[in-house]
C-alpha positions as a LaTeX table, in Angstrom:
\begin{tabular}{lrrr}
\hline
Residue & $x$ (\AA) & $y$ (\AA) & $z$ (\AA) \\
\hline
Unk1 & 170.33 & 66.80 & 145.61 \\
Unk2 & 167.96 & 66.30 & 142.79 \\
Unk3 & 169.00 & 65.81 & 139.21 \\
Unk4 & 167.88 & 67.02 & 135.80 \\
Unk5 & 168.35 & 64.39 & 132.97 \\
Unk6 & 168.20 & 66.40 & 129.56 \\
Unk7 & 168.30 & 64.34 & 126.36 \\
Unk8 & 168.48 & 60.92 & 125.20 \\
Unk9 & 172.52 & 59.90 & 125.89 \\
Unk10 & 173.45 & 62.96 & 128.49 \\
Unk11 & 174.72 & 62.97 & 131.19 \\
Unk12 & 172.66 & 63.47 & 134.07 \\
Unk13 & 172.97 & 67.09 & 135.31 \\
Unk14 & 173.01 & 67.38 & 139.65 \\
Unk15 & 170.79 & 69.91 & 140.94 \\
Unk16 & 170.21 & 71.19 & 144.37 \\
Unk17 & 166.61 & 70.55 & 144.89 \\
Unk18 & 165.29 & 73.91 & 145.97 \\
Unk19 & 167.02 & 75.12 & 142.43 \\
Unk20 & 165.72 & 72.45 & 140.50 \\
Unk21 & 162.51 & 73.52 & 141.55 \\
Unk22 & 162.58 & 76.50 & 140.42 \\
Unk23 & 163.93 & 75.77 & 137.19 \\
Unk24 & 161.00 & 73.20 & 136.73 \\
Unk25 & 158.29 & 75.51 & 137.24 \\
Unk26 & 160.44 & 78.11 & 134.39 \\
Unk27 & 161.41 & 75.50 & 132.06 \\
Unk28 & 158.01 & 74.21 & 132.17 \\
Unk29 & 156.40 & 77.22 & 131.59 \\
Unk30 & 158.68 & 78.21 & 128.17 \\
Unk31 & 158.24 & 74.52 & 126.62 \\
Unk32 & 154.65 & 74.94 & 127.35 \\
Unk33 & 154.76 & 78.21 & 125.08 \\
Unk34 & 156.72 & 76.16 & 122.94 \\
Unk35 & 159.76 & 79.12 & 123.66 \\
Unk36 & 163.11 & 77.02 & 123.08 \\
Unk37 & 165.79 & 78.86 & 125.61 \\
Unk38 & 169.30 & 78.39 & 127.03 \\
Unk39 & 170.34 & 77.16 & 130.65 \\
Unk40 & 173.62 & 77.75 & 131.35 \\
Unk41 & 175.63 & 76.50 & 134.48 \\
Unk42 & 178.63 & 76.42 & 136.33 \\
Unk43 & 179.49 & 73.21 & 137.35 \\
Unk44 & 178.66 & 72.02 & 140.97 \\
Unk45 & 180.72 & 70.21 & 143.74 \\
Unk46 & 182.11 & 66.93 & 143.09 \\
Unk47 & 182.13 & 67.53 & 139.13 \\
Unk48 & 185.27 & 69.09 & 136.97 \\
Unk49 & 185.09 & 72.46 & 137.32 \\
Unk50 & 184.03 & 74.40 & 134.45 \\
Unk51 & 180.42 & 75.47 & 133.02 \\
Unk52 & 178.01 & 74.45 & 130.41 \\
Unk53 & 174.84 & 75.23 & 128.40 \\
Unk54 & 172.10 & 73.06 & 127.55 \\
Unk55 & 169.22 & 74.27 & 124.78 \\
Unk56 & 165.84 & 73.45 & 126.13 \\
Unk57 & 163.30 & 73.22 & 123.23 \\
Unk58 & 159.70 & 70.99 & 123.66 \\
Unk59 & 161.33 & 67.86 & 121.60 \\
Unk60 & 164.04 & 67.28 & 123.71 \\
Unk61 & 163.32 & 64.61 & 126.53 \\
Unk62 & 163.52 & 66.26 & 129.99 \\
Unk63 & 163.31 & 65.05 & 133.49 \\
Unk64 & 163.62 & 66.09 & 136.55 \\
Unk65 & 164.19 & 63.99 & 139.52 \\
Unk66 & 163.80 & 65.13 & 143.33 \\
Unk67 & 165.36 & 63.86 & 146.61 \\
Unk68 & 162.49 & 64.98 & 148.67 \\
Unk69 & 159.57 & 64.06 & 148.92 \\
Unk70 & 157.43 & 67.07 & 149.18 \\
Unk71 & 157.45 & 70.43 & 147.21 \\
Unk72 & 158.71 & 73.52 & 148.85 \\
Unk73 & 156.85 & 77.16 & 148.65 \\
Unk74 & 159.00 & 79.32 & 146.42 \\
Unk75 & 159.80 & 82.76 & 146.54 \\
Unk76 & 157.83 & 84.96 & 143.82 \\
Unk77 & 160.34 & 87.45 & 143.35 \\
Unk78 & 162.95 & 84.69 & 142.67 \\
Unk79 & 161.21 & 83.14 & 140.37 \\
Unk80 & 160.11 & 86.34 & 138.64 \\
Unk81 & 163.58 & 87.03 & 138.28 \\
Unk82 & 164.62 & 83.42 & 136.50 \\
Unk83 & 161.31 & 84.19 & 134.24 \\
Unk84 & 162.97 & 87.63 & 133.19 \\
Unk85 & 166.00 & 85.58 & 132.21 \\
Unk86 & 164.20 & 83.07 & 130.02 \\
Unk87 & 162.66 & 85.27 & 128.22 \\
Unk88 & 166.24 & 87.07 & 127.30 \\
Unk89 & 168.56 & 86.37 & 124.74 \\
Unk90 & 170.95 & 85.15 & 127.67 \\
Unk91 & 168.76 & 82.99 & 129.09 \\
Unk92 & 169.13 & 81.66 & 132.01 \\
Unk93 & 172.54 & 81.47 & 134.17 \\
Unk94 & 172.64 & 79.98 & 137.70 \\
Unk95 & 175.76 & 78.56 & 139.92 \\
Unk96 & 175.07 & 75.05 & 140.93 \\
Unk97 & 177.86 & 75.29 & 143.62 \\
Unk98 & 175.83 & 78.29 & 145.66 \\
Unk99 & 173.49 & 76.82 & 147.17 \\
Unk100 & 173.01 & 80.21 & 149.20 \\
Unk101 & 172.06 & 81.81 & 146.34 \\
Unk102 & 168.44 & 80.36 & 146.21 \\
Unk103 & 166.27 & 81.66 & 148.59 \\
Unk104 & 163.80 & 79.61 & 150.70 \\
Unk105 & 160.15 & 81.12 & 150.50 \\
Unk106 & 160.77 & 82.25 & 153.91 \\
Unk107 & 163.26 & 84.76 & 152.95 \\
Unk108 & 162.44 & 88.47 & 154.39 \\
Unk109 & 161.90 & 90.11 & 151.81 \\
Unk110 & 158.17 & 90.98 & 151.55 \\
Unk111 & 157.54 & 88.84 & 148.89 \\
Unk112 & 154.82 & 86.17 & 148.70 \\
Unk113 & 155.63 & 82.72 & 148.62 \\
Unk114 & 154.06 & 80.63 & 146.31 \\
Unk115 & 153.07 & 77.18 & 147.22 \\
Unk116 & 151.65 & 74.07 & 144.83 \\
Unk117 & 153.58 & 75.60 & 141.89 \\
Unk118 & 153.42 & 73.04 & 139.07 \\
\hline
\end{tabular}
């Protein structure tokens, strides 16, 4: 379980790490731009339930923290489809309690993985 810490006095936010991963490589890419966006969440296990939504701009401190130790490939089409998001005016939504929900780069769907993502 990795974790996100977003701002100066937040609380941290607990993210699976195969999410968080993705999210990195999309949040990184929009405050790179210097494109502010929205990540909104239900909560996860172990935390009231409930959801929330964080604004991500470039002068916001942001970091992300992983349990493991080495990067996993991610799926392209995944990712593709949390890129679509961002650049909505939704932005982007995921479930930190479904864990199924993120696919490994394994998953059978044709798609390339993609592998030293930073």
């Amino acid at each position: 379980m990795g974790t996100l810490y977003y701002g100066t006095g937040s609380h941290p936010i607990e993210i699976d790490d195969r999410l968080l991963a993705y999210l990195k490589v999309v949040i990184a890419v929009k405050l790179r731009r210097n494109e502010a966006f929205t990540l909104s969440y239900t909560h996860g296990p172990g935390v009231e339930p409930g959801r929330s939504m964080i604004w991500l701009q470039p002068s916001i401190p942001l970091r992300f923290v992983f349990d493991s130790e080495a990067a996993d490939p991610l799926n392209r089409a995944y990712l593709e489809g949390l890129m679509q998001q961002a650049n909505s005016t939704g932005g982007v939504t995921v479930d930190l309690g479904d864990r199924e929900a993120v696919p490994t780069a394994s998953t059978a769907d044709g798609t390339r993985e993609l592998s030293g993502v930073a």
